[in-house]
KOLDRENMI-855139 format. One record per residue (C-alpha): residue number from 1; x, y, z. Coordinates in nm, 2 decimals, padded with zeros to 4 digits. Example, Ala and Ser with C-alpha at 12.3 -4.5 7.8 and 13.67 -1.06 7.14 Angstrom:
% residues 2
MARMI resi     px     py     pz
MARMI    1  01.23 -00.45  00.78
MARMI    2  01.37 -00.11  00.71
% end
This chain:
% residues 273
MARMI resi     px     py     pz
MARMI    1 -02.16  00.50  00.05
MARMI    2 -02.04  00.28  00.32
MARMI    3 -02.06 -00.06  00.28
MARMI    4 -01.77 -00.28  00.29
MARMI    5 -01.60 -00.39 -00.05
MARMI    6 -01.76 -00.71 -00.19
MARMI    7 -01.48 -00.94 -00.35
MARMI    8 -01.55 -01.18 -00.63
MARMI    9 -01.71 -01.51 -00.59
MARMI   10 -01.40 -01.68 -00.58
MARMI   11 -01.37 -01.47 -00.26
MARMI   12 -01.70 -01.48 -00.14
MARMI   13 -01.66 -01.70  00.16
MARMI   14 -01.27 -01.62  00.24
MARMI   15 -01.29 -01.42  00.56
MARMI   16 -01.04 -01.11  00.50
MARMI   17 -00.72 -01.05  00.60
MARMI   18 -00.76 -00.68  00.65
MARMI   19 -01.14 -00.55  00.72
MARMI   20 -01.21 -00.15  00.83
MARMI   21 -01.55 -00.04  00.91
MARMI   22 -01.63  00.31  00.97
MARMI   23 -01.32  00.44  00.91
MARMI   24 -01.35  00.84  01.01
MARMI   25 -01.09  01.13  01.04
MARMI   26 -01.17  01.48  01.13
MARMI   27 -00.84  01.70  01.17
MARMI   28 -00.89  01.96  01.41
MARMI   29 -00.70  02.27  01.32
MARMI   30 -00.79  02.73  01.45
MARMI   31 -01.04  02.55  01.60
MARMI   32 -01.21  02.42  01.31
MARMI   33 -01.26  02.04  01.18
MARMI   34 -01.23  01.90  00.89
MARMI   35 -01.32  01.54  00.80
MARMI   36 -01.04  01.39  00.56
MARMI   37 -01.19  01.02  00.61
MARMI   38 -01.62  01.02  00.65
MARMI   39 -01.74  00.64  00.74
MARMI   40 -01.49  00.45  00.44
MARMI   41 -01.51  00.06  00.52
MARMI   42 -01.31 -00.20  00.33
MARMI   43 -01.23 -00.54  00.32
MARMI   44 -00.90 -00.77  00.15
MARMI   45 -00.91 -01.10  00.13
MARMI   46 -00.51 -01.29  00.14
MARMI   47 -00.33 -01.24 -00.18
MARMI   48 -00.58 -00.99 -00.32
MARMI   49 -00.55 -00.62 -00.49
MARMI   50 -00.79 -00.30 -00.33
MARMI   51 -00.73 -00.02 -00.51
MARMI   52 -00.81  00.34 -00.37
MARMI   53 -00.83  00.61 -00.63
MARMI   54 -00.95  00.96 -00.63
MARMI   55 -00.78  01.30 -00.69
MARMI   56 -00.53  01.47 -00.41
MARMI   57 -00.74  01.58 -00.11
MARMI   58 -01.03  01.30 -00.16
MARMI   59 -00.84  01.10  00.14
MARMI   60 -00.71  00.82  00.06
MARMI   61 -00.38  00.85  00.19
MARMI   62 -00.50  00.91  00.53
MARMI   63 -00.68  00.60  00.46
MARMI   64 -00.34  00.41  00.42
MARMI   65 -00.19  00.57  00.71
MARMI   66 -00.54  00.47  00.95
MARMI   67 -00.52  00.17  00.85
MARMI   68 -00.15  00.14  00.94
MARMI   69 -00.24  00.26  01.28
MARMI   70 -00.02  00.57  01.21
MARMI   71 -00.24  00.83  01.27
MARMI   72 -00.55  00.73  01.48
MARMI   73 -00.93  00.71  01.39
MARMI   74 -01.21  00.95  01.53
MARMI   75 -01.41  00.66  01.49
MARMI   76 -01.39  00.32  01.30
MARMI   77 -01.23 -00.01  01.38
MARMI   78 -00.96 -00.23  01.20
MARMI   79 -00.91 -00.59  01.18
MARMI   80 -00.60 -00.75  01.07
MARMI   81 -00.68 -01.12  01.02
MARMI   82 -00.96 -01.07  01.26
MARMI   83 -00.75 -00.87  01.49
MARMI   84 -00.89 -00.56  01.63
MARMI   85 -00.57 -00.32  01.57
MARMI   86 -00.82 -00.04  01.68
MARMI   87 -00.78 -00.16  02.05
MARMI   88 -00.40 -00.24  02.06
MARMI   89 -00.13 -00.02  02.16
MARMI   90  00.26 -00.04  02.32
MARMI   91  00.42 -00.38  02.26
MARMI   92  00.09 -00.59  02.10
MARMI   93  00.10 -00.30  01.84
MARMI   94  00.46 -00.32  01.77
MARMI   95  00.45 -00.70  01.72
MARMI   96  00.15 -00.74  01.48
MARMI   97  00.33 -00.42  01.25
MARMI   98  00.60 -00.69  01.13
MARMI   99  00.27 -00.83  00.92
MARMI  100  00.17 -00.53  00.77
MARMI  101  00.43 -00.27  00.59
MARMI  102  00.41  00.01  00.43
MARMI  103  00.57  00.22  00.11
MARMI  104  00.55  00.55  00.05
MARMI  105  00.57  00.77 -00.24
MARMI  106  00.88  00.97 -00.23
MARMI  107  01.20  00.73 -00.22
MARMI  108  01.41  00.99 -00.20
MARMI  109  01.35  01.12  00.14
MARMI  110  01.22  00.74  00.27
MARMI  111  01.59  00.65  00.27
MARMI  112  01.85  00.80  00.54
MARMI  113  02.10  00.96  00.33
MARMI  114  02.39  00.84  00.59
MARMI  115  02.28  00.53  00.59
MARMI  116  02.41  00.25  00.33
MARMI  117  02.20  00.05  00.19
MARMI  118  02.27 -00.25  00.38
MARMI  119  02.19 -00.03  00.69
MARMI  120  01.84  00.05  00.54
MARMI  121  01.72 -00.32  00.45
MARMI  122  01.90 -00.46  00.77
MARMI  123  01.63 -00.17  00.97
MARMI  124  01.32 -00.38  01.04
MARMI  125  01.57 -00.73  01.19
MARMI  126  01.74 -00.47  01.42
MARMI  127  01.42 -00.32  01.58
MARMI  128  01.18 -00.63  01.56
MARMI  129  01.42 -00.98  01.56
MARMI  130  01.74 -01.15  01.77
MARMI  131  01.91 -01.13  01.39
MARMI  132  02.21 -01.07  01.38
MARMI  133  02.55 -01.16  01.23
MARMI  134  02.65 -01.38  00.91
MARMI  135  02.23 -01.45  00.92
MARMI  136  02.17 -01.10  00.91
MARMI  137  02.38 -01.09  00.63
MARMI  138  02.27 -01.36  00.43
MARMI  139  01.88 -01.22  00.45
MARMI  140  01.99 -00.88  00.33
MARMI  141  02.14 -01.02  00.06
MARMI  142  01.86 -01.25 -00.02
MARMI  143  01.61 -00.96 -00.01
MARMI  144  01.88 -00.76 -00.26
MARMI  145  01.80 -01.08 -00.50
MARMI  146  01.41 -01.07 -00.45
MARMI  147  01.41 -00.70 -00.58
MARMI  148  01.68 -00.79 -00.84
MARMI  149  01.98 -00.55 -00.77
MARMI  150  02.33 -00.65 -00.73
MARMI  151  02.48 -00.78 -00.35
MARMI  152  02.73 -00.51 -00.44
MARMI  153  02.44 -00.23 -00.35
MARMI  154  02.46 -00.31 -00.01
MARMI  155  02.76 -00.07  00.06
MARMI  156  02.65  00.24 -00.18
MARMI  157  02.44  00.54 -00.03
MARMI  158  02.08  00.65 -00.14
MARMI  159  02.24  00.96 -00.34
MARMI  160  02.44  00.64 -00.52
MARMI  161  02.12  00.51 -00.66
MARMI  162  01.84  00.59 -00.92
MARMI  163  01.46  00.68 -00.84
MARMI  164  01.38  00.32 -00.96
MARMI  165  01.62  00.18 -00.77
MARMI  166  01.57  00.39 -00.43
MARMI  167  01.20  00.24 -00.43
MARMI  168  01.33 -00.12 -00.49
MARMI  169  01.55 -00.06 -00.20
MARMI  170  01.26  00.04  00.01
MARMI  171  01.02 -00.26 -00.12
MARMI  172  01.30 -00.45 -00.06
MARMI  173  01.26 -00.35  00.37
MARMI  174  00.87 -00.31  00.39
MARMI  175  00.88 -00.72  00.27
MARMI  176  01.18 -00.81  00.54
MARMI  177  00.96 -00.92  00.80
MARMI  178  00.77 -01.14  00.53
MARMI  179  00.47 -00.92  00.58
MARMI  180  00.10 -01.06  00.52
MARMI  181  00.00 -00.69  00.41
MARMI  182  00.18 -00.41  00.20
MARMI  183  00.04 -00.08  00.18
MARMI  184  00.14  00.09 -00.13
MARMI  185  00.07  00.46 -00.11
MARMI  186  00.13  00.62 -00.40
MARMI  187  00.42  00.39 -00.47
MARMI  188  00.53  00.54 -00.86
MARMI  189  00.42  00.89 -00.85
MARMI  190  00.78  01.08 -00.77
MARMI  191  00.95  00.86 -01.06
MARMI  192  00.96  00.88 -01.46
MARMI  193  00.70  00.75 -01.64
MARMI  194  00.97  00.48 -01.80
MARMI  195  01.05  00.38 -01.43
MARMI  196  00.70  00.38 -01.28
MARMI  197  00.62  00.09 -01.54
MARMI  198  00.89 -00.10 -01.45
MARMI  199  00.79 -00.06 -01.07
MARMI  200  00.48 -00.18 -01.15
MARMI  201  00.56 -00.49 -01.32
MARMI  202  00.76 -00.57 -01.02
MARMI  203  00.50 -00.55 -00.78
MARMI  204  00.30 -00.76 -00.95
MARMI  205  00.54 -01.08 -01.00
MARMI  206  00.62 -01.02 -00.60
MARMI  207  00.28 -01.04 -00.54
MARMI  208  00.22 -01.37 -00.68
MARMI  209  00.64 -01.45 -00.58
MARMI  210  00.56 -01.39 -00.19
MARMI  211  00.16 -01.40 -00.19
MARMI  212  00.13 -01.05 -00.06
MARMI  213 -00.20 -00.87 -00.05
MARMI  214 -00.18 -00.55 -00.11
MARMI  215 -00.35 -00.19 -00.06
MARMI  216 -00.27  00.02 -00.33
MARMI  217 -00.34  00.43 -00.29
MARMI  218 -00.32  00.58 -00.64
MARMI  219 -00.44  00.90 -00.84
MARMI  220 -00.35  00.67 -01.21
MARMI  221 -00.67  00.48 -01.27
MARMI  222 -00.48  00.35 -01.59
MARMI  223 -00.20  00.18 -01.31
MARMI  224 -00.48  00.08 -01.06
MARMI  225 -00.63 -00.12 -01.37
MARMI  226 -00.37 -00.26 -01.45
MARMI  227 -00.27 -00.41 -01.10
MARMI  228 -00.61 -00.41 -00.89
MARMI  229 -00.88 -00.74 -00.82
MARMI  230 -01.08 -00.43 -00.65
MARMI  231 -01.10 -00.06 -00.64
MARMI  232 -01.25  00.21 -00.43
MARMI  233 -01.32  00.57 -00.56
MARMI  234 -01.29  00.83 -00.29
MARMI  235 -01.43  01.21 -00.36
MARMI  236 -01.41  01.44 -00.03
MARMI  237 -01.32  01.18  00.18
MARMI  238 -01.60  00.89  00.11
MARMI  239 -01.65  00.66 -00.10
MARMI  240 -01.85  00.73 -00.37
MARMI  241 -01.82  00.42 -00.56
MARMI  242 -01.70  00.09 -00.50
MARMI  243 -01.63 -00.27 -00.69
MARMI  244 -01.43 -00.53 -00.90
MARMI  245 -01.18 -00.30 -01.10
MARMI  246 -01.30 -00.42 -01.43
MARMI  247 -01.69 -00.35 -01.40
MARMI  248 -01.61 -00.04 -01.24
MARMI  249 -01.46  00.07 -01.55
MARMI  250 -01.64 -00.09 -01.80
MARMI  251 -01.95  00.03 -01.62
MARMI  252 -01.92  00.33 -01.37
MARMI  253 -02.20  00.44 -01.22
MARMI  254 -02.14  00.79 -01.08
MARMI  255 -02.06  01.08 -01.28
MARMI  256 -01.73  01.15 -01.05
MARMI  257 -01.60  00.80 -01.18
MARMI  258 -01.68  00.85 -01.53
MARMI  259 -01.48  01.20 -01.51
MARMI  260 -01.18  01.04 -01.37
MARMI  261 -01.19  00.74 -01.64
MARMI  262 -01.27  01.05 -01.93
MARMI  263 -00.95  01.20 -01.81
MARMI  264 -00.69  00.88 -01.88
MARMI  265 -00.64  00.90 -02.27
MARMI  266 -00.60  00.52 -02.28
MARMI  267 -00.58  00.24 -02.03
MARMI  268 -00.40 -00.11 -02.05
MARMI  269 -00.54 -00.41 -02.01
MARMI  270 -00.57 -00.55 -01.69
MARMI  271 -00.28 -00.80 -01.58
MARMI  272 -00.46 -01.17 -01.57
MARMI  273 -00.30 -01.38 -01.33
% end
């Protein structure tokens, strides 16, 4: 399966803010290929949820990271607000990255363990704006306040901090730049079960807080129901099955789908917004 995602009607005539077509990966390695990504196209409207589920290895991680322009496609373009991000490169490149972030799984090695924490979410005004001084200052401390930990963080070190809070802190520097797009790729999976709940519920009320649109890489269908307008279920790097997270679930159509939903003992209910 190729086609591109189809939103909800709601949607239907939004043009997206982040559209892949094609998307394809092969990793050469002892002189042999492999194809992580085979021909996975996508598309995002502003403010809206894609999810992209599927067990490790069915690549949708290296979907994240294409679409990020970290790693580069074999073949495939992207379009960020109708931006072709397949053709850009050097200083073009480095300019349109402050509207599209990223967060990745582990916050324990995200963070620079000599750096504070004021160092970390000060990062992205350094290398991309003129900020600097009592301004600087003031938006570190404001972005401490979006992800609701204490001004008094800014001078502690990551080994200071819990699991919870390390990913906060990094949350707190992917939305610095007031980013359009946040990539979350598997944004819970290093912390506790108690934790990754309450990460959750965070990303949702900044979502609708800061009208982000998110894509959210994820093994826990149960999370990706909860959070996701749309989801995408990847098997050996394609997609094998594609639509609005609730009839995907209610209603799967491939057996690989119907496995994965078998395998959660019990899902939550969607969050309405």
């Amino acid at each position: 399966m190729s086609s591109p995602v189809t939103m909800p009607s709601p949607d239907a005539g939004r043009p997206p803010l982040l559209e892949a077509t094609g998307l394809t990966k092969v990793f050469l390695s002892g002189g042999k290929s492999f194809k992580a990504v085979d021909d996975v196209s996508l598309r995002i409207p502003q403010g809206g949820v894609l999810g992209i589920v599927g067990e490790s290895g069915s690549g949708k991680s290296t979907v994240a990271r294409l679409v990020m322009r970290l790693i580069e496609p074999t073949a495939g373009r992207i379009l960020l607000d109708g931006e072709d991000l397949s053709a850009m490169s050097g200083e073009p490149l480095r300019l349109v990255r402050r509207h599209m972030q990223i967060v990745f799984q582990n916050p324990h090695s995200a963070l620079n363990p000599r750096h504070t924490i004021r160092d970390a979410i000060a990062e992205p005004f350094l290398v991309q704006t003129q900020l600097r001084g009592i301004e600087l200052e003031r938006r570190v401390d404001g972005l401490l306040d979006i992800v609701s930990l204490p001004k008094a963080f800014k001078y502690r070190y990551p080994h200071e901090l819990s699991g919870g809070q390390k990913q906060r802190i990094c949350i707190a520097r992917a939305v610095a730049l007031e980013p359009r797009l946040l990539v979350l790729d598997e944004p819970t999976s290093a912390l506790d079960v108690s934790v990754q709940a309450q990460i959750i519920t965070f990303l949702q009320e900044l979502r609708e807080r800061l009208n982000l649109t998110y894509l959210f890489i994820s093994h826990n269908l149960a999370v990706v129901r909860y959070l996701c307008d749309h989801v995408i279920v990847m098997n050996r790097g394609r997609m094998v099955e594609e639509g609005p997270t609730d009839a995907v679930f209610a209603n799967p159509s491939e057996d690989y789908t119907r496995k994965l939903i078998a395998s959660i003992p019990r899902l939550p209910q969607r969050a309405q917004t």
